[in-house]
C-alpha positions in Angstrom: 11.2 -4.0 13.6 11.4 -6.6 11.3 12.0 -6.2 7.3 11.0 -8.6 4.7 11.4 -9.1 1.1 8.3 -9.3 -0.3 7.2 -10.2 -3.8 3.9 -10.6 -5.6 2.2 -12.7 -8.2 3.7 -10.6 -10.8 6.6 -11.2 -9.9 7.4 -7.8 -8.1 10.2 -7.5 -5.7 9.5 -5.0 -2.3 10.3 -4.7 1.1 8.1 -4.3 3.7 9.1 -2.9 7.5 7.0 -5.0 10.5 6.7 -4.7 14.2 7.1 -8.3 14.3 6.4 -11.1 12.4 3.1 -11.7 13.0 2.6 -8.5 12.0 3.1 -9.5 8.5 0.6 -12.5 9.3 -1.8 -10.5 10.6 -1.8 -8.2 7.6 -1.3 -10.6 5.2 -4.4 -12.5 6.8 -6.5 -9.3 6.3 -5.6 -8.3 2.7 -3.8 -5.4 3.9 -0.9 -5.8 2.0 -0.3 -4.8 -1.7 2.0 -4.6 -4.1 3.4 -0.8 -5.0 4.2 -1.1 -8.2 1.0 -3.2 -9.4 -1.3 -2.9 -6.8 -1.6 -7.1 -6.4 -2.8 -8.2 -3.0 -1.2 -11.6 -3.4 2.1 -10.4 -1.8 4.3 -13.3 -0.1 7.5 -13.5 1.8 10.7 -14.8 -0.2 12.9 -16.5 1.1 15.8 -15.0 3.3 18.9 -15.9 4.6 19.1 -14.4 8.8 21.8 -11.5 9.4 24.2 -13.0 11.3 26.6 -11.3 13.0 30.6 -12.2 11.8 33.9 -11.1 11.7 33.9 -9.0 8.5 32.2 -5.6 8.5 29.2 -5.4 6.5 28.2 -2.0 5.1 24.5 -1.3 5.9 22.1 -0.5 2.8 22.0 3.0 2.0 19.8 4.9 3.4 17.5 7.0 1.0 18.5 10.6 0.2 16.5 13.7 1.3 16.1 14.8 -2.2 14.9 10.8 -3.1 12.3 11.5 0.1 11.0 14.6 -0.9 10.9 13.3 -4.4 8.3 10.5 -3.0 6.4 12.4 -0.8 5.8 15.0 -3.9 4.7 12.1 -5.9 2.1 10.9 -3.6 1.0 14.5 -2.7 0.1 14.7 -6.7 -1.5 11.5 -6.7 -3.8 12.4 -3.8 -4.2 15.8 -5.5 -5.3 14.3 -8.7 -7.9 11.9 -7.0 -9.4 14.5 -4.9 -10.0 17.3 -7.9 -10.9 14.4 -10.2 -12.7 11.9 -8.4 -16.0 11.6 -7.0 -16.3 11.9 -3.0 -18.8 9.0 -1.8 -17.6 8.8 2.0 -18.6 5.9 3.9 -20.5 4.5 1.0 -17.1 3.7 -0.8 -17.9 -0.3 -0.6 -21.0 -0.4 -1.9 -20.2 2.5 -4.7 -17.1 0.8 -5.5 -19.3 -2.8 -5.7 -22.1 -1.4 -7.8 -19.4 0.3 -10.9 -18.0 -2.9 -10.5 -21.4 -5.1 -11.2 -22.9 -2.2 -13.8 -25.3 -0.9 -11.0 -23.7 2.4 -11.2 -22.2 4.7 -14.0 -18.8 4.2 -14.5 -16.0 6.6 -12.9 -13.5 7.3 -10.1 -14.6 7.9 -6.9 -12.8 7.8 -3.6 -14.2 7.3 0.6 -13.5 5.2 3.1 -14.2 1.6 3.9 -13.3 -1.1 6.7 -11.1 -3.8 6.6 -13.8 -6.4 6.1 -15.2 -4.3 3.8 -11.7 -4.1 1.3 -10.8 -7.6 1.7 -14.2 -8.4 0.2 -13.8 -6.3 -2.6 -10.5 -7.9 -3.3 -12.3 -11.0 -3.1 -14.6 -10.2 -5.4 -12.2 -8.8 -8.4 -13.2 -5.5 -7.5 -10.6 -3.0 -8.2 -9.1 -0.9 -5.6 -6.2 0.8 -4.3 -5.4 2.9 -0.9 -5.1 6.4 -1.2 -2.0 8.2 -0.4 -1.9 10.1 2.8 -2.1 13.3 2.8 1.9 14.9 2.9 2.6 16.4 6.3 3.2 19.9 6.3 7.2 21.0 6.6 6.3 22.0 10.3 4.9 18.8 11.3 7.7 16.6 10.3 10.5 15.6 13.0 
């Protein structure tokens, strides 16, 4: 695993955890990556100094509490809530939904599906607003 530090053009600072590093290029090739706090998919690498091993002990980064976790994972949970009682359902149609709001082809309002790859990075392309959905927040039981 690799970690960046990632920022984008609003000048948002993130990290982002890779298998590799061309991971991130492969990603970053496909409009995958986005921006958490804005939702910007012009996200770029800044510039890092390596970790290299010395003589002084370095203290590791905190890891994030339980309570911070589960204060996350709630969030998300809500925000998927939220879209699914409030938005409209439109499946494997989201692209061309999401296109024809965009262009005034459709009445205006949220809506929520699925799409490929190819199919978001040309809606980014095209200054049509999106952002991923949440996953759904694994039940106590299913997490290790």
């Amino acid at each position: 695993m690799i970690k960046y530090a990632l920022n984008c053009d609003h000048d948002h600072a993130f990290e982002g955890w890779f298998g590799s590093s061309s991971d991130y290029d492969d990603q970053a090739a496909r409009g995958l990556l986005e921006c958490p706090l804005c939702g910007s998919k012009t996200v770029r690498k800044q510039i890092m100094a390596p970790a290299v091993a010395g003589t002084k002990a370095q203290k590791a980064a905190p890891e994030p509490s339980a309570a911070m976790r589960e204060m996350m994972m709630t969030a998300m949970g809500e925000v998927r809530r939220q879209v699914e009682e409030n938005f409209d359902y439109v499946g494997d149609r989201f692209a061309k939904e999401a296109r024809d709001i965009h262009d005034g082809k459709s009445e205006e309002r949220g809506i929520y599906g699925e799409a490929s790859p190819k199919e978001v990075k040309a809606l980014i392309e095209d200054g049509v607003r999106i952002a991923p959905l949440p996953p759904p927040v694994p039940k106590k039981t299913e997490v290790n």
